[in-house]
C-alpha positions as CSV (number, residue, x, y, z in Angstrom):
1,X,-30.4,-82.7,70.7
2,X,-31.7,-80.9,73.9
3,X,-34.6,-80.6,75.9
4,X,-35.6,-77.0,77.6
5,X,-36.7,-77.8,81.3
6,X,-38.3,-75.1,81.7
7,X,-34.9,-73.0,83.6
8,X,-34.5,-70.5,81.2
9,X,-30.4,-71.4,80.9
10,X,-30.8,-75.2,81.6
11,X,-31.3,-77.8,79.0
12,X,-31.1,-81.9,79.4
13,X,-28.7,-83.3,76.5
14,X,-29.2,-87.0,75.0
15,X,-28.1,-88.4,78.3
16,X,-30.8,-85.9,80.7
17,X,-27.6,-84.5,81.5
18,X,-28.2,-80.8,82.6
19,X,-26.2,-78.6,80.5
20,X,-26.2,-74.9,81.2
21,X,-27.1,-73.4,77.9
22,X,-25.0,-72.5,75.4
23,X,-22.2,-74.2,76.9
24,X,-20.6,-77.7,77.1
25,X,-20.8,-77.2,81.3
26,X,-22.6,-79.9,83.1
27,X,-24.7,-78.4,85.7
28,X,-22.8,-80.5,88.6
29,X,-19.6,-79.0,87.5
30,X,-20.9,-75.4,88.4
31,X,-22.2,-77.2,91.8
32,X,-19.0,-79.4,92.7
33,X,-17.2,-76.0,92.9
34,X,-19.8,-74.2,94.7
35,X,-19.9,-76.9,97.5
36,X,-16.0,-78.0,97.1
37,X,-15.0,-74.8,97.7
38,X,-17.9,-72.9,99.0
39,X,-17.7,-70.3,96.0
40,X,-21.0,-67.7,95.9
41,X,-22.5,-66.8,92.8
42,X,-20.2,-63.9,92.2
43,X,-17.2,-65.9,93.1
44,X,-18.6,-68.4,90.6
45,X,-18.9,-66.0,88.4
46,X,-15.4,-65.1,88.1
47,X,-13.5,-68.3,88.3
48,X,-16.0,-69.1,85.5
49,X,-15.7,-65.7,83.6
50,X,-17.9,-67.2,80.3
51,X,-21.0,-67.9,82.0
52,X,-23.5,-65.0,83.2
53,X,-24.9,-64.6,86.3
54,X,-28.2,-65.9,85.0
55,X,-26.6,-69.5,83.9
56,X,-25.2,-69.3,87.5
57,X,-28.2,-68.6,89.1
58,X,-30.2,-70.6,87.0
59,X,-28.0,-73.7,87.3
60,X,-28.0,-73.1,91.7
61,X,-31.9,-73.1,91.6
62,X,-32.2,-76.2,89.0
63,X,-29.3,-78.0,91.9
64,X,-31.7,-76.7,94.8
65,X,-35.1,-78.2,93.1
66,X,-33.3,-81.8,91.8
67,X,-30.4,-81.8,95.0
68,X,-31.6,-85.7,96.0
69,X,-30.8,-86.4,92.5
70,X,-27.6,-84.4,91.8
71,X,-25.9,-85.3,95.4
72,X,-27.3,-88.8,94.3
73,X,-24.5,-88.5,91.1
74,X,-22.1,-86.9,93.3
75,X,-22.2,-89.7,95.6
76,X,-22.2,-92.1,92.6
77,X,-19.2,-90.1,90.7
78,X,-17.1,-90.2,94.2
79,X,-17.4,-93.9,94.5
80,X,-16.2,-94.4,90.7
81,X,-13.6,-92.4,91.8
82,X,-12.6,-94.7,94.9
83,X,-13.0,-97.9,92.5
84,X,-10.7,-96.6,90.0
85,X,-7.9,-95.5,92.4
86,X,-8.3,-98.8,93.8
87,X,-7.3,-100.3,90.9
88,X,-4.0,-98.2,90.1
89,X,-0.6,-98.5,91.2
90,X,1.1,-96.0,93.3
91,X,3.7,-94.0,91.1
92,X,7.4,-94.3,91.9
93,X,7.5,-90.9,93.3
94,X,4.0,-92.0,95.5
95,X,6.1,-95.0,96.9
96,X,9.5,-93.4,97.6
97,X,7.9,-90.5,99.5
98,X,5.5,-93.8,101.4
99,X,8.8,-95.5,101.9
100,X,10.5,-92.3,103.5
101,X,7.2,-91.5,105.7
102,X,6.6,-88.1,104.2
103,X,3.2,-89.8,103.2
């Protein structure tokens, strides 16, 4: 089940996850790699060749009217990230490159 929000490719799932429409792509997905890599709409566009230019467009404005709660997740999904490489072991190949101090 999802909710329209009233961005005509933007839906909230179960969760109030934005979804771009038709899609299984989170809205923050779309945004990650616009601010990861600095990536415009058309550069968007074709690293994400399925989506239109009006799901892109549509999912930049619903990030620029909700971006103290989606940089809020982002913040949140980086520290998940921190706790759970915190908690695993360095591989073999991670150590033996440590122990030589190419790392």
């Amino acid at each position: 089940m999802t909710v329209a929000t009233g961005y005509e490719h933007i839906v909230l799932n179960e969760e109030k996850v934005p979804l771009i429409t038709g899609t299984s792509m989170k809205v923050i997905e779309l945004i990650l790699d616009h601010k990861a890599y600095g990536w415009s709409p058309e550069e968007l566009h074709f690293q994400h060749s399925f989506l239109t230019m009006g799901q892109i467009h549509s999912a930049l404005a619903y990030y620029w009217d909700h971006q103290e709660e989606l940089d809020l997740d982002i913040e949140n999904r980086l520290k998940k990230v921190d706790e759970i490489r915190q908690t695993i072991k360095p591989s073999s190949l991670e150590s033996r490159l440590k122990a030589k101090g190419i790392i």
